[in-house]
C-alpha positions in Angstrom: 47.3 80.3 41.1 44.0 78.9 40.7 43.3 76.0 38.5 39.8 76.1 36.4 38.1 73.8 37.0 34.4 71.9 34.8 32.2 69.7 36.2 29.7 68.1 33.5 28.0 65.7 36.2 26.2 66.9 39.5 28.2 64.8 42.4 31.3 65.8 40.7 30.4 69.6 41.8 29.2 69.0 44.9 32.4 66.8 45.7 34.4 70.1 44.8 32.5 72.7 46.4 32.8 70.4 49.7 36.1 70.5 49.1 36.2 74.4 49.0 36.7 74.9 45.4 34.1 76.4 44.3 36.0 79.2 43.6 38.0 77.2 41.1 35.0 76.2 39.3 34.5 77.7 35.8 31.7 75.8 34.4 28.7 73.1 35.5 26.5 70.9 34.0 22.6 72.0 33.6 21.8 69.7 36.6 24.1 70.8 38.9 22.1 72.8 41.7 23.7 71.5 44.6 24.9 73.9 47.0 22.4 76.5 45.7 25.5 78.8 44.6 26.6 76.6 41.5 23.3 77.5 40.2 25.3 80.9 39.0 27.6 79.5 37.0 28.2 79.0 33.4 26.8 75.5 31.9 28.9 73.9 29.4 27.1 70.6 28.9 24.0 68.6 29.9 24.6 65.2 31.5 25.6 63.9 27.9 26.3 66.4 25.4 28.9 69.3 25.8 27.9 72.8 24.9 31.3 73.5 22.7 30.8 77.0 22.7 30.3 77.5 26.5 33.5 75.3 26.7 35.3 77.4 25.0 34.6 80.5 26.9 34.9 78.4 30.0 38.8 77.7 29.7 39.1 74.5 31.6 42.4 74.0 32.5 40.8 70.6 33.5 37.0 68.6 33.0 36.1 66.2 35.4 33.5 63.6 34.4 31.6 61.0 36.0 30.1 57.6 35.2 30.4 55.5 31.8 27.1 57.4 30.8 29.2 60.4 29.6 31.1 58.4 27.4 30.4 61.0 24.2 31.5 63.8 26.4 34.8 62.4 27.2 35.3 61.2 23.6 34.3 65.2 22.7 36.9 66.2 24.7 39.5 63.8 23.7 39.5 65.1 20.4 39.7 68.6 21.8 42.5 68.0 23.6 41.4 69.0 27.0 42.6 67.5 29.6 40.4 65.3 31.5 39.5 63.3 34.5 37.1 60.3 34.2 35.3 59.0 38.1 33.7 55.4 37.7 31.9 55.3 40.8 30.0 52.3 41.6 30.5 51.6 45.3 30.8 53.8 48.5 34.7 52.8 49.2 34.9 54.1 45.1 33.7 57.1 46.1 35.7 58.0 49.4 38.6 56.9 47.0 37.4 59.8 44.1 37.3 61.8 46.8 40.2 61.1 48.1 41.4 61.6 44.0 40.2 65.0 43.5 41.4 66.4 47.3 44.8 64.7 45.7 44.5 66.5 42.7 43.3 70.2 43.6 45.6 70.5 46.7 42.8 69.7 48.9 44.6 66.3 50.3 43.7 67.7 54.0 40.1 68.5 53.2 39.6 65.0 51.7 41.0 62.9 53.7 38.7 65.0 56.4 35.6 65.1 54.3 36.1 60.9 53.9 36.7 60.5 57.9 33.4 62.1 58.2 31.2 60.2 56.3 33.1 57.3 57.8 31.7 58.2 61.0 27.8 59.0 59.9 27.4 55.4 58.5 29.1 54.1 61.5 26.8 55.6 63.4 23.8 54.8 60.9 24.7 51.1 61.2 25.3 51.2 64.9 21.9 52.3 65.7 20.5 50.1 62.8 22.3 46.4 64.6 19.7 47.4 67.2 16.5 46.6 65.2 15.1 43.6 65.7 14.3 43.1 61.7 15.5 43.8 58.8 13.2 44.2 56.1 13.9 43.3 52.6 14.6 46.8 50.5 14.1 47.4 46.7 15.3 50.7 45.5 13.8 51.3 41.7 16.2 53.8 39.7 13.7 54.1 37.0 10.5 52.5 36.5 10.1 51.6 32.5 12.3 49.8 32.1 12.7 48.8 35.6 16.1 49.5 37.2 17.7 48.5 40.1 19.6 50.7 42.2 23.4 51.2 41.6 26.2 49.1 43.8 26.3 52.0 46.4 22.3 52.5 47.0 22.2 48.9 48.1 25.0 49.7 50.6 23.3 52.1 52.1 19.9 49.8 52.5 22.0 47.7 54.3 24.0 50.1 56.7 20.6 51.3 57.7 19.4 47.9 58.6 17.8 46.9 55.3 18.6 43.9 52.9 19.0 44.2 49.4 16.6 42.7 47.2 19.3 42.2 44.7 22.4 41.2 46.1 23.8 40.1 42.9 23.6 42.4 41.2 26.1 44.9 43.3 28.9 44.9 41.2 26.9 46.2 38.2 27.5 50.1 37.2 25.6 50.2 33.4 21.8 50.5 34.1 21.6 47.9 31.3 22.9 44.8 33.3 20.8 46.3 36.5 17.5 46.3 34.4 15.2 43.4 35.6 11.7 42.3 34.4 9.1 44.2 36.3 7.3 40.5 37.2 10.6 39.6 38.8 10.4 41.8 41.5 7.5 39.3 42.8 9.9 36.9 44.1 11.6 39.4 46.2 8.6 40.7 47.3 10.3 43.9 48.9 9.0 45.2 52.2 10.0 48.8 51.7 10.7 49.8 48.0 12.0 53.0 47.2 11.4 55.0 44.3 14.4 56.9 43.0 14.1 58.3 40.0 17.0 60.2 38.0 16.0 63.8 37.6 12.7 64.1 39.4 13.3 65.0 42.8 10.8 62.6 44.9 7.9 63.8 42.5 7.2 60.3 41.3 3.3 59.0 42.3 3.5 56.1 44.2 0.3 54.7 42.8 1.6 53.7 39.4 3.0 50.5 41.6 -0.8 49.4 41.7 -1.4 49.2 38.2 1.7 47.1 37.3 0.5 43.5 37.4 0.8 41.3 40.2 2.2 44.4 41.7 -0.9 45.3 44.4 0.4 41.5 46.1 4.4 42.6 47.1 4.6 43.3 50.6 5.3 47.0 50.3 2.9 48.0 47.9 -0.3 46.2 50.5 1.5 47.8 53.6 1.8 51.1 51.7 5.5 51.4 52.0 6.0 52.6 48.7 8.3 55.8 49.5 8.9 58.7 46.5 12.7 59.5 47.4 15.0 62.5 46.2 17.2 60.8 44.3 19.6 63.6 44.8 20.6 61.7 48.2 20.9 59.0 46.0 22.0 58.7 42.8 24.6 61.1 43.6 27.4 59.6 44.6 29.0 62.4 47.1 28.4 63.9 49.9 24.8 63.7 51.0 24.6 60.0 50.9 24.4 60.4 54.3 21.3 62.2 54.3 19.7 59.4 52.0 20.5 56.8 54.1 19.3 58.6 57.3 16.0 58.5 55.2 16.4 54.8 54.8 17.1 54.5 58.5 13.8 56.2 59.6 11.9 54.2 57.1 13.5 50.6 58.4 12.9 52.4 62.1 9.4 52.6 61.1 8.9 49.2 60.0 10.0 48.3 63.2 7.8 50.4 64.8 4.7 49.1 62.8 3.8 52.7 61.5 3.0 53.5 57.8 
């Protein structure tokens, strides 16, 4: 018998159709479109607000949610008694361990545990052939730009498997956005080789050039090299699956630095 299953966050539903279980899902969020097939399914909530009657007609027999940001959905559900499953992730080993949760949970223990061993390997491989380069540039992801936010715990893992460091070291441990905004002078200090822009929700279409005009901006290493790179922060942000192919992209870009080549 199957279990229904809603997803109201993005990496959730591509955890679960990796996982083969797309055919136990009943209901996405309005952002989910990864694989393409989710993209016919009913949407019960945006990132932060349930849609109570699409709920409804979903019949969950379970929600998953993901991150503190869905705090009011969770609370939403709570009072509707559904029965729900909260993922904090914050660091790569967090996810592999969600994954590990939801394999656990849906009888896909064997899938999981496969799935994991797998992107095990890839950022084995990504950091074997990273220990090669001779430097390692300093790497600022920016989450959003105003305010400025550093990338989550697990973004500044992959900078470093792919032969980057962190700008902001310290600040790993942090999942609210809050506690990883900085002030956009500070980033000066850091002065960033290769920053990455990786903004929630708009697919790489973020223009570059907006660096320039921020002040003191046009003197950071990346911006006078032109290593300013527009990311999709689908391979980013979501913590799942295709990590792997956002830090391949890191990879290339730190390969390139290497290289000398814009």
């Amino acid at each position: 018998m199957r279990c229904r299953i809603v997803s109201t966050s993005p990496d959730v539903t591509e955890i679960l159709c990796a996982l083969n279980l797309f055919e136990d899902l009943a209901g996405v969020s309005r952002f989910c479109d990864w694989p393409p097939e989710v993209k016919i399914l009913p949407v019960v909530s945006d990132f932060l607000k349930l849609d109570a009657q699409a709920l409804e007609e979903a019949r969950p027999d379970v929600v998953i949610c993901s991150t503190a940001v869905q705090k009011e959905i969770v609370r939403d559900l709570t009072e509707r008694h559904v029965r729900t499953v909260v993922l904090h992730p914050h660091s790569l080993q967090s996810i592999f361990d969600n994954i590990r949760l939801l394999g656990d949970l849906f009888g896909r223990t064997f899938e999981a545990g496969d799935l994991v061993s797998r992107m095990k390997r890839e950022f084995f491989l990504i950091r074997e052939e990273a220990s090669r380069f001779e430097k390692n540039p300093r790497v600022f992801c920016e989450e959003w730009g105003d305010p400025l936010i550093v990338g989550i715990g697990w973004i500044q893992e992959m900078s470093e498997a792919a032969g980057g460091r962190p700008t902001h070291p310290e600040l790993f441990p942090e999942v609210g956005s809050e506690r990883r905004t900085i002030p956009a002078a500070a980033l000066r200090e850091r002065n960033p080789e290769i920053i990455l822009l990786s903004w929630c929700g708009m697919g790489g279409r973020v223009n570059s050039r907006i660096l320039e005009a921020r002040e003191g901006w046009k003197e950071i290493e990346a911006v006078k090299s032109g290593r300013v790179y527009p990311v999709n922060d689908t391979l980013f942000v979501r913590p799942g699956p295709r990590l792997i192919e956002g830090t391949r992209q890191i990879l290339n870009y730190v390969r390139d630095f290497q290289n000398g080549r814009d």
